[in-house]
N, C-alpha and C positions, 0 to 999 in steps of 0.2 A: 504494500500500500504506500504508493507516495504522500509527504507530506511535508512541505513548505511552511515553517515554523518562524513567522516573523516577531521580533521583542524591538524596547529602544525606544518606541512611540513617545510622547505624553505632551507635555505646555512646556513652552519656554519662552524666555521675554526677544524680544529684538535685538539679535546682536550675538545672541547666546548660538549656544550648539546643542546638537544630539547626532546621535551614532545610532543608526538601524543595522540589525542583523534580520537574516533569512540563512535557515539552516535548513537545509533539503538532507530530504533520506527515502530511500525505497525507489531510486530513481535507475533504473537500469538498460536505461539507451545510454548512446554517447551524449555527453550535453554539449552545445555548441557555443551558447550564451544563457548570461546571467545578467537580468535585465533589474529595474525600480522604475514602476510609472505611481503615477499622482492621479488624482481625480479630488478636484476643492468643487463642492457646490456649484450647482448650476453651470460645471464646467465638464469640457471632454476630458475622457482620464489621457494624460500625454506621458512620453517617454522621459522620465528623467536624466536616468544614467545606464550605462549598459556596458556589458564588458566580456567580450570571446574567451573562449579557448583558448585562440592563441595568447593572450593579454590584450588587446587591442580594446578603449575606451572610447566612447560618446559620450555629451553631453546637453541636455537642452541647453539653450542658447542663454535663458532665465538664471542657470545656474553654474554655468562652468566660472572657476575659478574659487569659486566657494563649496562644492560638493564635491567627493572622490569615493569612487566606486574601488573596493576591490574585495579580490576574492581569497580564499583559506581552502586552497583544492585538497586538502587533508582531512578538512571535515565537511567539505561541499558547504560552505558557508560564506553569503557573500554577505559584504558590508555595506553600510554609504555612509559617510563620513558630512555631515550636515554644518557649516559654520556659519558665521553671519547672516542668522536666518533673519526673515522678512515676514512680514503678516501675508504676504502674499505666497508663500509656501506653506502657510496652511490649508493640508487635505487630508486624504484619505492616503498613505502607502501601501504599494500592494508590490513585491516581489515577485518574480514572472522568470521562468526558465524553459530553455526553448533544450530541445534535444532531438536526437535524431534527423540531424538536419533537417531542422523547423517542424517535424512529423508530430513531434509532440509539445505540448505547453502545459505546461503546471503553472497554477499562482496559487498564492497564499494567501491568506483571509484578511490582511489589511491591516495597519495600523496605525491610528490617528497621530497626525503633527498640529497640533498647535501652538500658531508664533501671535504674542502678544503684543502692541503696538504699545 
């Protein structure tokens, strides 16, 4: 049984930081990427950060130089590294891992960022 275990979420003021994790287990294709998208209210859920196999990183546009994605291939665990957060990076995170050359996608049940103004 796959299961995508995200922790890290909660409030934080303007300025501050938080660190998400997403620990995958029971995944038994090859994975290709390990992905963080966002969904805030009344908005599309968008791609935040993402990050291959090979190591190779993206960024939304919103967040590069302040987020960093990576990953812990020892315990299939990816991170995102949140700083100088903004009231406008409050949503919903949800972890997303693609495997078997895109064949399959797991995400994880989500977990709430809120940045306080």
């Amino acid at each position: 049984q796959v299961q995508l275990v995200e922790s890290g979420g909660g409030l934080v003021q303007a300025g501050g930081s938080l660190r998400l994790s997403c620990a995958a287990s029971g995944i038994i294709f090859s994975i290709n990427a390990m992905n963080w998208y966002r969904q805030a209210p009344g908005k599309q859920r968008e791609l935040v950060a993402s990050i291959t196999s090979s190591g190779s990183r993206i960024y939304a546009g919103s967040v590069k130089g302040r987020f960093t994605i990576s990953v812990d291939n020892t315990k299939n665990t990816v991170y995102l590294q949140m700083n100088s957060l903004k009231p406008e990076d409050t949503a919903v995170y949800s972890c997303n891992v693609m495997a078997s050359r895109g064949t399959y996608a797991y995400w994880g049940q989500g977990t709430q960022v809120t940045v306080s103004s």
